[in-house]
Residue, then its C-alpha position, 0 to 999 in steps of 0.5 A: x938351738x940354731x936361731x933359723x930353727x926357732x924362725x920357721x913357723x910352727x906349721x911347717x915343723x910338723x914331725x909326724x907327718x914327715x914320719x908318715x911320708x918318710x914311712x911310705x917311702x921305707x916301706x916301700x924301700x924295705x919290700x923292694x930290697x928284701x924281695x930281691x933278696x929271695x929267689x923269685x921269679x918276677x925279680x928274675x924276669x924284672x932283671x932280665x927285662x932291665x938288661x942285668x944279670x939275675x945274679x946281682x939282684x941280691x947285692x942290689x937288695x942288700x945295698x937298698x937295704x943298707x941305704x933304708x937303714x941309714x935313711x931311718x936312723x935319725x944321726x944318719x937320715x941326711x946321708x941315707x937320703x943321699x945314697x938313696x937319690x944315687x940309688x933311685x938315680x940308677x933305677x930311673x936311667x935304667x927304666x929310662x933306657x929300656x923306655x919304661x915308664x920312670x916316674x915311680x923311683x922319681x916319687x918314691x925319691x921325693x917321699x925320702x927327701x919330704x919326709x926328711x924335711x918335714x922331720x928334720x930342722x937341720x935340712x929345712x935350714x939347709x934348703x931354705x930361701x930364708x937361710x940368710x946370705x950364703x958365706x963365701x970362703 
């Protein structure tokens, strides 16, 4: 194991709370690509309202879901998590431009990345004002 995995404290490594956190966020994700999947009226007028074509509400779910997926794979989580803020990125500037409220994709961004810090040692090395010295090449 890396030596700056064994120096964070036990309190801050606590798997089980970023699984909870981690698990709000993907139940959440899971609903929301699955719902645009069905035909249904609320995503069509949801769509509407955002200014996008009913059409690609199924492409937009299934790319959700393909980031979730990755998001909960334990070897892919890290990446998941990227493609997920790029993707939340997206629902913000679009309710930002309509002038709706955007603080819920902002949230649910923020249930991903916490949830994967608290689970995952390699990203609190990564993120940690004690990592050391950064090296440069």
């Amino acid at each position: 194991m890396h030596p700056a995995v064994q120096a964070i404290p036990a309190a801050r490594r606590n798997p089980w709370a970023g699984r909870v956190v981690s698990l709000l966020a993907v139940l959440f994700l899971l609903f929301d690509g699955v719902i645009k999947l069905l035909d249904l009226a609320p995503v069509a007028d949801s769509f509407t309202r955002l200014g996008y074509a009913t059409s690609i509400a199924p492409a937009i779910g299934i790319l959700e879901l393909a980031c979730t997926l990755a998001y909960m794979v334990p070897r892919t989580a890290v990446i998941g998590a990227i493609l997920l803020t790029g993707f939340l990125g997206g629902a913000t500037a679009t309710h930002l431009r309509i002038g709706d409220p955007y603080f819920f994709p902002l949230v649910v961004g923020g249930f991903v990345w916490a949830g994967l810090w608290l689970r995952d040692g390699r990203v609190r090395i990564l993120v940690s004002p004690h990592a050391g010295p950064a090296v440069d090449t």
